[in-house]
C-alpha positions as CSV (number, residue, x, y, z in Angstrom):
1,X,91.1,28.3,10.6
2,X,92.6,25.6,8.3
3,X,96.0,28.0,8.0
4,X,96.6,28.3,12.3
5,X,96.1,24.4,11.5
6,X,99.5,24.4,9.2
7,X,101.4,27.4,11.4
8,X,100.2,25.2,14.9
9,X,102.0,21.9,13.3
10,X,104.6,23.7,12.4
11,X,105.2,24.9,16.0
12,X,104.8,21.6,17.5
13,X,107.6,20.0,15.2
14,X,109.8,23.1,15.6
15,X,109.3,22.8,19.6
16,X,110.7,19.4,19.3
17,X,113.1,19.6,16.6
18,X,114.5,21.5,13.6
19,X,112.4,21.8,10.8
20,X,113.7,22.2,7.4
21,X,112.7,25.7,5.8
22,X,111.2,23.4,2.4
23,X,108.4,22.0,5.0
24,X,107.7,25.6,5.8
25,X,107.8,26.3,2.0
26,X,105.7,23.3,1.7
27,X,102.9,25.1,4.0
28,X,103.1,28.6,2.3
29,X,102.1,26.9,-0.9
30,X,99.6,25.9,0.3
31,X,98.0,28.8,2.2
32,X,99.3,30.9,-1.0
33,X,97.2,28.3,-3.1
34,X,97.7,26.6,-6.4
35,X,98.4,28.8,-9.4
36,X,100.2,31.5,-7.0
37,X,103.4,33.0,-8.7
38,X,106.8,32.3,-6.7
39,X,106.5,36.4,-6.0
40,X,103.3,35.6,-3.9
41,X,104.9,32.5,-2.4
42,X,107.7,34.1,-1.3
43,X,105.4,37.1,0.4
44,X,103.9,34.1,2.0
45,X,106.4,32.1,3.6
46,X,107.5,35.5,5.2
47,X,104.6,35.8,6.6
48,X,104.5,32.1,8.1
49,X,108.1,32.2,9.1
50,X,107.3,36.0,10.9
51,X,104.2,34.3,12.9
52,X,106.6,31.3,13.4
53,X,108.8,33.9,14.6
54,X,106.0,35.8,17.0
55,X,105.7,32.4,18.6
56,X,109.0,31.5,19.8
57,X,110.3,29.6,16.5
58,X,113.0,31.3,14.5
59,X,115.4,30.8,11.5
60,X,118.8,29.8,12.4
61,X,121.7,27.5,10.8
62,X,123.3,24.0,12.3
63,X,126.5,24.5,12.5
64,X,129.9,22.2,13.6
65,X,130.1,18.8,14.8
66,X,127.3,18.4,16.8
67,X,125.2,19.8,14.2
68,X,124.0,22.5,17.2
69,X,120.5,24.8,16.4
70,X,122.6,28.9,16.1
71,X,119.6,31.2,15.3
72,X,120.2,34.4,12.9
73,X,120.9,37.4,14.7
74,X,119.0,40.9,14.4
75,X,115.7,41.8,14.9
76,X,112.7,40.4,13.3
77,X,112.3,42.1,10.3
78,X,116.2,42.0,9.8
79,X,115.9,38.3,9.9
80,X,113.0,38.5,7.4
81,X,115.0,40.9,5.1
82,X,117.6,38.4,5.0
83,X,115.2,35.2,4.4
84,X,113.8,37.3,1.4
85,X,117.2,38.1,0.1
86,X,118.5,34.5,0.0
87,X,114.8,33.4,-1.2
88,X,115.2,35.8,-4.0
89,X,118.8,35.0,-4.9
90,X,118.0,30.7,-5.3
91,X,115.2,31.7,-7.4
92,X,113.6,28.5,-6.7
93,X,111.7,26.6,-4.4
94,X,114.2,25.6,-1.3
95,X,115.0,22.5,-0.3
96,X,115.7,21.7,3.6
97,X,118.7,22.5,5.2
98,X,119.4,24.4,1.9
99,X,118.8,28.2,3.5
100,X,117.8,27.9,7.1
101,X,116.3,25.7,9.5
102,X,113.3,26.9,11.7
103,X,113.8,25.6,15.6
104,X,111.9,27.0,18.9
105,X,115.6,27.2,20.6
106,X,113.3,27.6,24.1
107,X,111.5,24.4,23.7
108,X,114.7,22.3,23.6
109,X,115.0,19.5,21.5
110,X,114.3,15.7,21.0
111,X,118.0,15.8,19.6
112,X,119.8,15.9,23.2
113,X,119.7,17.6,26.4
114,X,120.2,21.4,26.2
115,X,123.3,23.2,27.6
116,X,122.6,25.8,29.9
């Protein structure tokens, strides 16, 4: 289907780097189609970001020097409660980097070696 097409890029780019949560948005438009209120957009990226999340990928921040992938802790519907409630509070369409960034923490990362 044209929408695994979307999710399975999405994988591939989180498997080798962090992608910022306005590509994702960028995706759930789409799927959610032209015309769709940011209500249904919204229900939409949740539900990419949750079969990101079934995959391996998950939300997370960059934090200090290095810039280093932390993932949001909690379960899966606690991290999608939380995307929702920071969706909902910006009101808008997000930019990247500006909530979260998605990042398959498993897959490593074109960015540097991993730490074990």
């Amino acid at each position: 289907m044209a929408g695994d097409v979307g999710l399975e890029s999405l994988l591939d780019y989180a498997r080798e780097d962090r992608v910022g949560l306005s590509v994702v948005v960028a995706v759930a438009g789409a799927k959610a189609g032209e015309g769709a209120t940011f209500a249904e957009k919204t229900a939409v990226l949740l539900s990419v970001v949750g079969d990101l999340m079934d995959r391996g990928a998950v939300p997370g921040d960059l934090v200090g020097a290095d810039r280093d992938f932390v993932a949001w802790p909690g379960s899966k519907a606690a991290v999608l409660s939380r995307l929702a409630c920071e969706v909902k509070a910006l009101g808008e369409e997000v930019a990247t980097g500006e909530l979260c960034w998605i990042h398959d923490p498993a897959a490593g990362s074109a960015l540097g070696p991993d730490v074990a």
